[in-house]
matplotlib code that plots the C-alpha trace (Angstrom):
import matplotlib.pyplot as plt

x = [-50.3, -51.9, -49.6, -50.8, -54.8, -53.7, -51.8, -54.3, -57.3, -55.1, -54.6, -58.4, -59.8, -57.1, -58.0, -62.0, -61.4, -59.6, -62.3, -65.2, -63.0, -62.9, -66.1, -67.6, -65.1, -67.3, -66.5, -62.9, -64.4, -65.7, -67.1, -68.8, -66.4, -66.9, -65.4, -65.2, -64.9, -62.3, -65.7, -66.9, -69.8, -69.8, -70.2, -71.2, -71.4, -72.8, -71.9, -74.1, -75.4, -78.9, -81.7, -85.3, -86.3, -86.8, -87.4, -87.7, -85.3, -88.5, -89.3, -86.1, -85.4, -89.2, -88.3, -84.4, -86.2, -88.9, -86.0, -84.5, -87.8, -88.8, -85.1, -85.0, -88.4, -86.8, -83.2, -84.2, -82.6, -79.2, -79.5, -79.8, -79.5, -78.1, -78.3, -79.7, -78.9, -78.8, -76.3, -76.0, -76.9, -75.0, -76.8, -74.7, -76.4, -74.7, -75.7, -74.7, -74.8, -74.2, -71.8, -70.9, -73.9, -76.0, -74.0, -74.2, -78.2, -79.3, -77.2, -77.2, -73.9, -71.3, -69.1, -68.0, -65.6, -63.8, -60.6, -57.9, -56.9, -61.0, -60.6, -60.3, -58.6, -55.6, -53.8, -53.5, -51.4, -47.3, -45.2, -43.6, -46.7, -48.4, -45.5, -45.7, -49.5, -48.2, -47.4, -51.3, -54.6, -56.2, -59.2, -60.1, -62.6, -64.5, -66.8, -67.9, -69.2, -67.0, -66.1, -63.5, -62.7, -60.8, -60.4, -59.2, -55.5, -53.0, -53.6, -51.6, -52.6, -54.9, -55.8, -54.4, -58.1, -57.6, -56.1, -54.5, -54.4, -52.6, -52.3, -55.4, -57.7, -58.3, -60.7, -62.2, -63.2, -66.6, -65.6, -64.8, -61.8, -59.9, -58.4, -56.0, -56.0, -55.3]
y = [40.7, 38.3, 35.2, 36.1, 36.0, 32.6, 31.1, 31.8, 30.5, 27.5, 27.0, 27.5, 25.0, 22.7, 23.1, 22.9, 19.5, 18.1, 19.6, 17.9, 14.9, 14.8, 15.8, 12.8, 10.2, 9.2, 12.3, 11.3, 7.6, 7.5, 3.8, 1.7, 2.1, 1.1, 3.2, 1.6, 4.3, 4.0, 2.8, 0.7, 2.3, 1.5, 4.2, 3.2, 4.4, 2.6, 4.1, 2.1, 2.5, 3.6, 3.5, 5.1, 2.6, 0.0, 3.0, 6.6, 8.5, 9.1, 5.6, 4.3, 7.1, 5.3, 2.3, 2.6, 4.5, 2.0, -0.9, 1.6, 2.0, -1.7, -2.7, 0.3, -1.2, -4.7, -3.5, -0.2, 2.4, 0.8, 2.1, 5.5, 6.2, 9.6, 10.9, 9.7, 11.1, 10.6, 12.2, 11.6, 8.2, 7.3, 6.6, 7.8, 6.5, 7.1, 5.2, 5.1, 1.7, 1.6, -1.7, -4.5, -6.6, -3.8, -3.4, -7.6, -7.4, -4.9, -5.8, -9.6, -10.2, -11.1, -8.6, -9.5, -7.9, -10.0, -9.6, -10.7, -12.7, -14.5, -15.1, -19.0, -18.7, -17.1, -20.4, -20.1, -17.6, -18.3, -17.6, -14.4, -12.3, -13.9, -12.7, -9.3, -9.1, -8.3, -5.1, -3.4, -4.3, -5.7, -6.7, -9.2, -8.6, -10.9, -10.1, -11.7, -8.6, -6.3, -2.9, -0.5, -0.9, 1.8, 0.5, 3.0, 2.5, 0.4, -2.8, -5.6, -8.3, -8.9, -12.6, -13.4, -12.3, -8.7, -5.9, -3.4, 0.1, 2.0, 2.0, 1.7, 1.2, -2.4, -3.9, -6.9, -9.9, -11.0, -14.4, -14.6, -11.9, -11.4, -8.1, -7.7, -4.1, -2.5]
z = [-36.5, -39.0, -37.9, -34.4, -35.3, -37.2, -34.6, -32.2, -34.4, -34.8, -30.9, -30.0, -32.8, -31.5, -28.1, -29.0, -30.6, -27.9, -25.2, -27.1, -27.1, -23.5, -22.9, -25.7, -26.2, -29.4, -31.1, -32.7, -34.2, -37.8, -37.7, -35.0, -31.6, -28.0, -25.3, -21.8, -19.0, -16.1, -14.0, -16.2, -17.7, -21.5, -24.4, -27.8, -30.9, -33.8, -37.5, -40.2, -43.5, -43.4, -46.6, -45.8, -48.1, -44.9, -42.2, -42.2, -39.5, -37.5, -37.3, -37.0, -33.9, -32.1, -32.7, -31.2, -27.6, -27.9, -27.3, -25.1, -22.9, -22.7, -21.8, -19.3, -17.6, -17.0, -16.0, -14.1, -16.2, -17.3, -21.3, -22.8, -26.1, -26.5, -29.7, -33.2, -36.7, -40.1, -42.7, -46.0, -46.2, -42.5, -39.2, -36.2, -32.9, -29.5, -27.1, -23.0, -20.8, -16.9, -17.3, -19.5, -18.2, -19.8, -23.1, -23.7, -22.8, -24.3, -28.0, -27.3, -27.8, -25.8, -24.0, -20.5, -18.5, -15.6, -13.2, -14.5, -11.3, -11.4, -15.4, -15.8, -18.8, -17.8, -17.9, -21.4, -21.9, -21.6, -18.2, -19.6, -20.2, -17.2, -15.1, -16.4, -15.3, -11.7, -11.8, -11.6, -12.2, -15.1, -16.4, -19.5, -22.3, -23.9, -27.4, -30.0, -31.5, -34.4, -33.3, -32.4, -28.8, -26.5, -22.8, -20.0, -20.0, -21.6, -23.4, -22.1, -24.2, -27.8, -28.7, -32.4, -33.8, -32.5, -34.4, -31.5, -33.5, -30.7, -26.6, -26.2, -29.2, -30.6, -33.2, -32.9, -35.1, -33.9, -32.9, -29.3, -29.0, -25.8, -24.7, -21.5, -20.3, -17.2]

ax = plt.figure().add_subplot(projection="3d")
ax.plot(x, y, z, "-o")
ax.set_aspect("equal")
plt.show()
């Protein structure tokens, strides 16, 4: 009876973890990640060393939904920042944008998401992987900021300054890095 009770524990905590998974796709990332939904909406979240020596959480937390407020007013609701905590030194911020165009405003970086078939610098690439590009559809990213990145499906392609970690997770360098994913 004991194995059962165990087994059972085991199974739940499993299947808890993998719910709040689902349910946050932030949850499983222990440094800053990107996540970009299946339509297109971008979540974020940002894992940094934090001192109260330059802000307290309190005024780090006005200050972040200030931004959030006056970049809201200019592009009608596009950024929410979702939660905000500090733990033991580490600020975790989550943060939710409606699209790319949103993400790269609001951080000013660069992060652009194109067709494949309208990205102009598809020439580049050699005739074997541009043949296997065919088959469904994919989209290009373009950053130049340093993250984890997880895209909705596969990744087809990573440009030599992009690590890929697994299917569908990649980190990039922070100077102009190219993913192909589908």
């Amino acid at each position: 009876m004991k194995k059962l009770w165990k087994v059972s524990g085991c199974a739940v905590s499993s299947a808890v973890l993998t719910g709040c998974a689902l349910f946050n796709p932030l949850a499983s990332f222990d440094e800053t990640a990107v996540v970009i939904g299946k339509s297109g909406e971008i979540r974020e979240l940002v894992v940094e060393s934090f001192s109260e020596a330059s802000y307290s959480e309190a005024e780090f937390e006005s200050f972040i939904y200030s931004q959030e407020e006056s970049y809201n007013a200019l592009e009608e609701d596009s950024v929410t920042i979702d939660r905000v905590r500090l733990k033991d030194g580490r600020l975790r911020m989550e943060a939710t944008y409606a699209d790319a165009y949103a993400y790269s405003g609001f951080n000013g970086i660069i992060f652009e998401i194109t067709d494949f078939d309208a990205w102009e610098a598809k020439d580049s690439l050699s005739e074997e992987l541009l043949a296997q590009m065919t088959e469904s559809p994919k989209y290009v990213l373009t950053t130049n900021g340093i993250f984890l990145v997880r895209v909705p499906e596969k990744i087809w392609y990573a440009g030599e300054d992009v690590t890929v970690t697994d299917e569908k997770t990649a980190k990039t360098s922070g100077s102009d890095s190219v993913i192909i994913y589908e």
